[in-house]
N, C-alpha and C positions, 0 to 999 in steps of 0.2 A: 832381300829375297834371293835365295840361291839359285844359280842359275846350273845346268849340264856340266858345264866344263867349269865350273868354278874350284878352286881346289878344296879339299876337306881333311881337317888335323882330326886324326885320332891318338891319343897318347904323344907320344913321338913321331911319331909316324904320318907324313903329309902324300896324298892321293892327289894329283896333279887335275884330277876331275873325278866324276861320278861314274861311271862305266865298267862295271867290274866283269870280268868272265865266271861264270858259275861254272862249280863243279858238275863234270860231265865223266861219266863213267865210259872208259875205254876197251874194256875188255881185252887188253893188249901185252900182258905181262906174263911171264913166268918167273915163278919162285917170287914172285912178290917184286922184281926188279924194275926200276924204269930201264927205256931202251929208245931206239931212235926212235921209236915212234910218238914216245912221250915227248923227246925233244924238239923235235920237229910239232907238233900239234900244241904243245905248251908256248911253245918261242914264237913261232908265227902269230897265236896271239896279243905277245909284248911287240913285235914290229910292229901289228897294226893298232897299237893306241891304245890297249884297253890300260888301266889306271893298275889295276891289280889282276892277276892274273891267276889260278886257283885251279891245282891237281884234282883229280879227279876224289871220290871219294876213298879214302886210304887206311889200309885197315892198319890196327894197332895190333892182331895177333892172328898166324894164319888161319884159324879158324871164325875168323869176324871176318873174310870177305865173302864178297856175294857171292862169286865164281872162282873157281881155281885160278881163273885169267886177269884176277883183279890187282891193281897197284898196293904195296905192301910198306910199310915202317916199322916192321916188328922185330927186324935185324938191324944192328947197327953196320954191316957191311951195304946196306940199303940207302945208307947217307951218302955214299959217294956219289952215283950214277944221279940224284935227284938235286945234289949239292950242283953237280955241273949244268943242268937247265935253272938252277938258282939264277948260276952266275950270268949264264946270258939275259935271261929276263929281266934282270938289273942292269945289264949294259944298255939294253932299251928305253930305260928310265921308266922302268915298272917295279911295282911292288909284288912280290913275288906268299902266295899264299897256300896252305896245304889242309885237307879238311880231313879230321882223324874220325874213323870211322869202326865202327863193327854190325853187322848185318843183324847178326842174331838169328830168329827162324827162319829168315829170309835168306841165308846162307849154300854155301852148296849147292848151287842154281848155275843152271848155264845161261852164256850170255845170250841177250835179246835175237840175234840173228842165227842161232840151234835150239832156240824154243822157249828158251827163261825156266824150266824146269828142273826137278832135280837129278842132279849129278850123283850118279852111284859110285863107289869106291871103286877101286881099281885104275889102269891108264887109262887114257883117253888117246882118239886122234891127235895125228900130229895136228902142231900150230900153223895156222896159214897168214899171221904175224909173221913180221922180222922182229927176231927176238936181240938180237946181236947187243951187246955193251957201247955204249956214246963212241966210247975214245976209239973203237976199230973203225978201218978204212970202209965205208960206206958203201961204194963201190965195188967191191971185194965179191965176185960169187958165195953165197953159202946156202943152203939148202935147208928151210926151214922144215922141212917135214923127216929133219933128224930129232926135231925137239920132239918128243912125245910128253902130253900136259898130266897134270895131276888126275888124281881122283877126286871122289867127294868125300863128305866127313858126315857125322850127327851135327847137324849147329844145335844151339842153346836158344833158350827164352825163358821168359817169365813163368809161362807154363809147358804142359805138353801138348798145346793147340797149332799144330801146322797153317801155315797161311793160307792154305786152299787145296780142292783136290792135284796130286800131281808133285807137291810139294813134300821133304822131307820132315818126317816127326821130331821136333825137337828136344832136347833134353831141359830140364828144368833146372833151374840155376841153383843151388842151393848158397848159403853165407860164403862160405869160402871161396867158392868160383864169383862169385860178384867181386869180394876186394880184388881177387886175382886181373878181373876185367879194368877195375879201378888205376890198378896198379901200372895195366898196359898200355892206358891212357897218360898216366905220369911218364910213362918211360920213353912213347911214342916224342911227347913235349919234346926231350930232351935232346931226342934224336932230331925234331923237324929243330928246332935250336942251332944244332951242329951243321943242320946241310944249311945255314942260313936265309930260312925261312922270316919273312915279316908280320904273317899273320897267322895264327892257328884257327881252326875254327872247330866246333865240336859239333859232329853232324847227330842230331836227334830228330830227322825229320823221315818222312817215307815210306814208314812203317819198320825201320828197321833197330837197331835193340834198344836204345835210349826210349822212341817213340814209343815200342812196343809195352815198356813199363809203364810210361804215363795214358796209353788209352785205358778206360775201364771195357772196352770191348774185345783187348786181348787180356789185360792184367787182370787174372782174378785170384790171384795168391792174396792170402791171410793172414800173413807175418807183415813186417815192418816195411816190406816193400809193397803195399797190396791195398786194397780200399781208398780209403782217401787223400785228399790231394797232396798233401803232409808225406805220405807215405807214397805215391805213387811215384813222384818227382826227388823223391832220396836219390837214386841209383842216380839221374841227372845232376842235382847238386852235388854229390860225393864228387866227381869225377870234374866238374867242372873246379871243384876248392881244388881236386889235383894237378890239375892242367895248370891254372891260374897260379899256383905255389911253386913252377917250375918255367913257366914263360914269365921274361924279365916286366919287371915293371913297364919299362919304355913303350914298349910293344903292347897293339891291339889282340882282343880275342875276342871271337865272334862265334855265335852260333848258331846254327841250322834250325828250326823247326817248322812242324806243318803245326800249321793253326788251327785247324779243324781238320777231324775227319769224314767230314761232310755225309756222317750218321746218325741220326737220333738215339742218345744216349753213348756217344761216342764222346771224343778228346773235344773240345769247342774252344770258340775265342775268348771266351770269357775266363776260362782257366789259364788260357796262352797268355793272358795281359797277367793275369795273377803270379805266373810263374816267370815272364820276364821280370816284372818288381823285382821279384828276388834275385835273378839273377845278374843284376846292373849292381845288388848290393854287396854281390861278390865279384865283381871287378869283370863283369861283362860289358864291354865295348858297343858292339852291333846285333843286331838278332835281323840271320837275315828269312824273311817269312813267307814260306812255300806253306803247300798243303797237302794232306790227304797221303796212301798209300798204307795206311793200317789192314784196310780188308779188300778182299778184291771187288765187293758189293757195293760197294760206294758208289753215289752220284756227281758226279763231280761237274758244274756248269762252268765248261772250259771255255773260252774266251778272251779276247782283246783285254788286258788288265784284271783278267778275274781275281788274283791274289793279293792284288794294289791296297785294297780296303783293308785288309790285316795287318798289313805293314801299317799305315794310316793310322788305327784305331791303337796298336801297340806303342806306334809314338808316343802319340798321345796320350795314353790313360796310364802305360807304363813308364814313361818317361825315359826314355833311351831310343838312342840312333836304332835307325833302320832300312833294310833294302827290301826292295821290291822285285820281285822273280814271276815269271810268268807269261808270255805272250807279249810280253813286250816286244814290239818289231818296228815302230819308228822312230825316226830322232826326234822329231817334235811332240811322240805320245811319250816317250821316254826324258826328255823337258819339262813338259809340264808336270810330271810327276812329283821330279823334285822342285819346281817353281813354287808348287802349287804346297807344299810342306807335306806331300802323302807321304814320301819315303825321301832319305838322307840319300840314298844308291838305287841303281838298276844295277840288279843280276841279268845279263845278255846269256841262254846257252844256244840253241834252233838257232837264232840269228846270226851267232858268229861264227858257227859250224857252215850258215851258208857265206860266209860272208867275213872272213876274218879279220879284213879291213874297215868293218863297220863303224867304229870310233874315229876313224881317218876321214870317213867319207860323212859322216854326222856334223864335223864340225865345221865342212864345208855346206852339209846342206842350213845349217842355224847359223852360219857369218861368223863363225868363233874361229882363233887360232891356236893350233896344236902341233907342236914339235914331230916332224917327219924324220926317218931314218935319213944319216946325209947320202946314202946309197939311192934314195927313191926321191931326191928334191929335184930330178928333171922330168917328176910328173906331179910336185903338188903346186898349190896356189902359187900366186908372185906373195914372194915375204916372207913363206913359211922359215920360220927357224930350224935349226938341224937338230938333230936331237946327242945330246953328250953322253959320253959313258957310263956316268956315275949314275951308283943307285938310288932309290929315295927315301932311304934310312937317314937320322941326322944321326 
């Protein structure tokens, strides 16, 4: 029986326990760049324990982020500054993960704390981020409210059905702009490759562009991408055969989806297990299993493990590893999870945002032992081991 902190081999690739950090969107970037802020909020959680550690959601072309302010891969000058929170994260004895993403209608939005709506073209206010580059002196006076942020753009979908009043109209995707999308996802791979990444993950969940092809309550195109489940989940498989032809054998790949959209006649679990089968037979590692985010109308009965059962039921009926994301907030409901064989992982995001030490303090609360930074062993248990430099790639 698996226990929290027991380790778990995927491909190559050994996770020293079950605790992973979900992608949590920052809103913190210009031009697509990480900066100290990524460093610092990505690093902080390899000090505190977690097993893998996972950027925010990251778009593969500037037009697939959610907001102008979103983390970016879509320049290979973008490898450096994300290559150097690699390298720390690894020094933690973490596995370091990056989730490629593109919005789709959900694009061109501002972030959650200016409204979440749409962004019209032209500048915007300056940035009230530190936008600065890793390697400058921290310390250093600079005046962020020289940066003035982008604009917005038309984002793209399946059709021309915007996500809600408020929301920009999308432009509909025709053939060539989809392999173009494909393509961004191949090239993204190569780049998260380069900064030394150990996990890729392909985010198709939250209503954003992957999801949006497979619900039939956005996707109602008529061509080869549209109607049935065959067709709805193409643009998902394309791009997963791309991904998977450019990240090394050794190495895991994992993907995002919501599992329903908790609407009658919406995306449901029953096609999610369908479309995981397939996707384990193309070299998918983990699926890690959220929900919901297709329409704004959805009901969604949020709760203590509400998403636990998806994860659960895909195990099982799809036969592939799985994590569990959602309200998870104790070490012991976060135990039995995987004790109990619902899900292989817990995705932590709420809890480590309060709490970035939560994997430290878990395994004191369950009697387990976990490698502390040797900088923090004259405040953990008697015994603890110190934790070494190297990374957890073999």
């Amino acid at each position: 029986m698996p226990q929290l902190f027991d380790p778990l081999r995927l491909r190559g690739l050994t996770l020293p326990h079950r605790i992973l950090v979900s992608p949590m969107c920052q809103y913190s970037s210009i031009d697509g760049f990480a900066n100290a802020w990524h460093f610092v909020h990505l690093g902080s959680r390899a000090v505190g324990g977690a097993a893998l550690v996972f950027t925010e959601a990251t778009a593969v072309t500037a037009k697939g982020r959610i907001s102008p302010d979103d983390l970016g891969i879509w320049r290979d000058d973008h490898i450096e500054q994300l290559s150097r929170i690699v390298r720390f994260i690894h020094m933690q004895g973490s596995a370091a993960a990056i989730q490629l993403a593109h919005a789709g209608r959900k694009g061109s939005t501002a972030p959650p704390w200016e409204g979440g709506l749409m962004v019209p073209p032209g500048p915007r206010p300056p940035a009230l981020f530190d936008s600065r580059p890793i390697e400058l002196d921290l310390a250093s006076p600079r005046r962020t409210d020289t940066a003035l942020r982008e604009g917005g753009w038309q984002p793209v979908g399946p059709t021309d059905q915007p996500f809600g009043p408020g929301y920009p109209v999308p432009r509909p995707l025709a053939d060539d702009d989809i392999s173009e999308i494909v393509d961004a996802f191949k090239n993204a791979t190569q780049r998260a490759l380069a900064a030394g990444f150990d996990v890729v993950e392909v985010h198709a969940a939250h209503g954003y562009l992957i999801h949006q092809f497979l619900s039939p309550l956005i996707n109602t195109r008529t061509d080869r991408y549209g109607g049935s489940l065959q067709n709805r989940v193409r643009l998902f498989v394309s791009i997963v055969d791309a991904v998977r032809a450019e990240w090394p054998e050794r190495l895991p790949l994992f993907v995002r989806i919501s599992a329903t959209d908790w609407v009658p006649g919406g995306w449901d679990i029953a096609e999610a297990v369908e479309l995981c089968a397939m996707l384990r037979d193309r070299g998918v590692d983990l699926v890690d299993c959220s929900s919901s985010g297709a329409v704004p109308y959805a009901q969604v009965p949020v709760g203590p493990g509400y998403q636990v059962p998806f994860a659960e039921r895909i195990r099982r009926e799809a036969h592939i590893a799985t994590g569990a994301v959602g309200m998870i907030i104790t070490p012991a409901q976060a135990d039995q999870i995987v004790r109990n064989d619902r899900a292989d992982v817990v995705f932590l995001a709420r809890e480590l945002l309060r709490d970035p030490y939560w994997p430290l303090r878990a395994a004191r609360e369950l009697e387990q032992t976990i490698a502390w930074p040797r900088q923090y062993l004259r405040a953990a248990p008697p015994h603890t081991p110190p934790r070494g430099s190297v990374g957890p790639r073999d």
